[in-house]
C-alpha positions in Angstrom: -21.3 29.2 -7.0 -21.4 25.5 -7.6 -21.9 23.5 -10.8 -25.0 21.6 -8.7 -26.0 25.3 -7.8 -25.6 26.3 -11.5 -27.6 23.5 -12.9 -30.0 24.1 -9.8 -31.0 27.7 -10.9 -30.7 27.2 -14.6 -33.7 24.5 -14.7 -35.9 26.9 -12.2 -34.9 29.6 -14.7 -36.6 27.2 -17.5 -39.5 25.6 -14.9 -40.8 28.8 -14.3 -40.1 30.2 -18.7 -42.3 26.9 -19.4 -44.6 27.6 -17.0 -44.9 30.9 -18.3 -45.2 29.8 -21.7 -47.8 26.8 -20.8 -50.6 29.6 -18.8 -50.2 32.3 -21.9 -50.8 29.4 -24.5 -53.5 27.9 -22.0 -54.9 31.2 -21.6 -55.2 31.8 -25.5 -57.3 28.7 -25.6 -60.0 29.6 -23.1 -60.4 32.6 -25.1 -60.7 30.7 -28.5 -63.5 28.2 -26.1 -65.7 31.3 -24.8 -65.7 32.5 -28.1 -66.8 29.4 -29.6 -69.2 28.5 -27.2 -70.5 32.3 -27.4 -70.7 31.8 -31.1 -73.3 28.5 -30.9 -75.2 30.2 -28.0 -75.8 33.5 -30.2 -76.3 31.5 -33.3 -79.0 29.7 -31.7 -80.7 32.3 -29.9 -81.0 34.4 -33.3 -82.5 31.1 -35.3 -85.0 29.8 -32.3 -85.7 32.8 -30.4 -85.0 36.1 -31.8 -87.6 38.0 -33.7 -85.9 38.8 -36.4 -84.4 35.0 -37.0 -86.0 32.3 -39.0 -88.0 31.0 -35.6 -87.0 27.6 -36.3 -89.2 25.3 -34.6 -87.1 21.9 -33.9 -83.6 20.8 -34.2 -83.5 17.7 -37.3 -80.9 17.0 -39.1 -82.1 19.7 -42.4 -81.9 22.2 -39.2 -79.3 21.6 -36.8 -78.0 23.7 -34.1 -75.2 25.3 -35.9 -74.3 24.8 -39.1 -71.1 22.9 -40.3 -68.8 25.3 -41.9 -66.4 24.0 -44.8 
Protein backbone atom coordinates (compact mmCIF):
# COMPACT_ATOMS: atom_id res chain seq x y z
CA UNK A 1 0.00 0.00 0.00
CA UNK A 2 1.12 3.49 -0.76
CA UNK A 3 1.88 6.36 1.54
CA UNK A 4 -1.00 8.50 -0.62
CA UNK A 5 -3.11 5.27 -0.01
CA UNK A 6 -2.11 5.29 3.64
CA UNK A 7 -2.97 8.88 4.23
CA UNK A 8 -6.08 8.28 1.94
CA UNK A 9 -7.70 5.66 4.36
CA UNK A 10 -6.38 7.17 7.57
CA UNK A 11 -8.41 10.57 7.12
CA UNK A 12 -11.77 8.35 5.91
CA UNK A 13 -10.96 6.40 9.04
CA UNK A 14 -11.24 9.97 10.99
CA UNK A 15 -14.18 11.56 8.44
CA UNK A 16 -16.31 8.92 9.18
CA UNK A 17 -15.02 8.79 13.68
CA UNK A 18 -16.00 12.65 13.48
CA UNK A 19 -18.92 12.09 11.76
CA UNK A 20 -19.80 9.69 14.16
CA UNK A 21 -18.88 11.77 16.99
CA UNK A 22 -20.76 15.00 15.46
CA UNK A 23 -24.58 12.85 14.91
CA UNK A 24 -24.21 11.25 18.69
CA UNK A 25 -23.39 14.80 20.21
CA UNK A 26 -26.13 16.25 17.70
CA UNK A 27 -28.41 13.70 18.71
CA UNK A 28 -27.89 14.40 22.57
CA UNK A 29 -29.04 17.92 21.86
CA UNK A 30 -32.34 17.25 20.15
CA UNK A 31 -33.11 15.27 23.19
CA UNK A 32 -32.03 18.16 25.70
CA UNK A 33 -34.52 20.58 22.98
CA UNK A 34 -37.69 18.17 23.15
CA UNK A 35 -37.29 18.06 26.65
CA UNK A 36 -37.13 21.70 27.06
CA UNK A 37 -39.68 22.57 24.85
CA UNK A 38 -41.89 19.64 26.52
CA UNK A 39 -41.05 21.24 29.82
CA UNK A 40 -42.63 24.98 28.79
CA UNK A 41 -45.60 23.21 26.96
CA UNK A 42 -46.49 21.17 30.29
CA UNK A 43 -45.66 24.03 32.51
CA UNK A 44 -48.07 26.04 30.71
CA UNK A 45 -50.82 23.75 30.25
CA UNK A 46 -50.86 23.04 34.14
CA UNK A 47 -50.82 27.01 34.99
CA UNK A 48 -53.56 28.10 32.15
CA UNK A 49 -55.45 25.13 31.50
CA UNK A 50 -55.39 22.36 33.90
CA UNK A 51 -57.81 22.10 36.73
CA UNK A 52 -55.88 21.58 39.24
CA UNK A 53 -53.28 24.68 38.28
CA UNK A 54 -53.55 28.24 39.33
CA UNK A 55 -55.92 29.04 36.05
CA UNK A 56 -53.91 32.00 35.26
CA UNK A 57 -55.76 34.25 33.24
CA UNK A 58 -52.99 36.36 31.10
CA UNK A 59 -49.40 36.27 30.51
CA UNK A 60 -47.73 39.97 32.17
CA UNK A 61 -44.67 40.27 33.28
CA UNK A 62 -45.70 39.25 37.45
CA UNK A 63 -46.98 35.99 35.36
CA UNK A 64 -44.95 34.94 32.58
CA UNK A 65 -44.97 31.84 30.68
CA UNK A 66 -42.38 30.02 32.54
CA UNK A 67 -40.64 31.09 35.14
CA UNK A 68 -36.81 32.07 35.18
CA UNK A 69 -34.91 29.61 37.17
CA UNK A 70 -31.62 30.90 39.06
Amino acid sequence: MSRDDRMKTASNALRQRLMQLNDATAQAIRGHLECAVNNLIANGRWRFIDDNGPKIQRVAEKEPIMWKSV
